[in-house]
N, C-alpha and C positions, 0 to 999 in steps of 0.2 A: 909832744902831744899837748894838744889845748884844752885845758882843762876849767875853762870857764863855762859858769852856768848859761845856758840858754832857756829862753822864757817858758815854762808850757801852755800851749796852746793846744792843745789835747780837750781837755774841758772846757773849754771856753774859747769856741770856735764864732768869734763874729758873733756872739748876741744881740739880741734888738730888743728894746725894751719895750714891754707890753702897750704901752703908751704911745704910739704911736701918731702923730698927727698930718703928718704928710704922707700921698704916697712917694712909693720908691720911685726911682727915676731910671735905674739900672734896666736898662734890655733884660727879657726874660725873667724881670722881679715877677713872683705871683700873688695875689692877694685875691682874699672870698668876697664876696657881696651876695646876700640872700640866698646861702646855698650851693655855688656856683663859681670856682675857680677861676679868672681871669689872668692871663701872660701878658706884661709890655710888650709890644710889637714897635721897634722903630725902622725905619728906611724910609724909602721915597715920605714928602711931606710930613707930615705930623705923627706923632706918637701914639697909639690907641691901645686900650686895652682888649684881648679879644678872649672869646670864649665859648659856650652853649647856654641856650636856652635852655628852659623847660622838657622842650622838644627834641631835643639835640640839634639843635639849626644854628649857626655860627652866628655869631651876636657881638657888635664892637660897638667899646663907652668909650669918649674922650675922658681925661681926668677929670676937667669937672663933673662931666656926665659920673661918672664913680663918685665921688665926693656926695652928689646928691642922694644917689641911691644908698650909700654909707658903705664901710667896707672894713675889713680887718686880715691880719696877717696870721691867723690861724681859721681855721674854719670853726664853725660856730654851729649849735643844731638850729633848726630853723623853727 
């Protein structure tokens, strides 16, 4: 029997530091802007982020397009 320790990863599942300055790149990363949860979407062509409006009406930002509007990886009150 192998009685070596193995790491835990139990508590400390992939943390991301608050600080953030890029977004993710990862398919299906999600991140807020103004309220409003956005998914990376890749396949055919380019990357976008997509989501709802105000309205609930599907609504897609390129990264920069995110970038401008500003954005964060927890949600935030508005």
């Amino acid at each position: 029997m192998n009685h070596e320790a193995e790491p835990d990863t139990s508590s400390q599942t992939q943390q991301r530091p608050l600080s953030t300055t890029h977004l993710p790149t990862t398919p299906c990363s999600v991140v807020w802007s103004k309220g409003h949860a956005y998914v990376l979407e890749s396949g055919l062509g380019r990357a976008r982020w997509v989501g709802c409006d105000d309205r609930g009406r599907p609504i897609a930002f390129t990264a920069a397009e995110l970038e401008t509007r500003g954005w964060s990886l927890t949600r935030r009150a508005s």
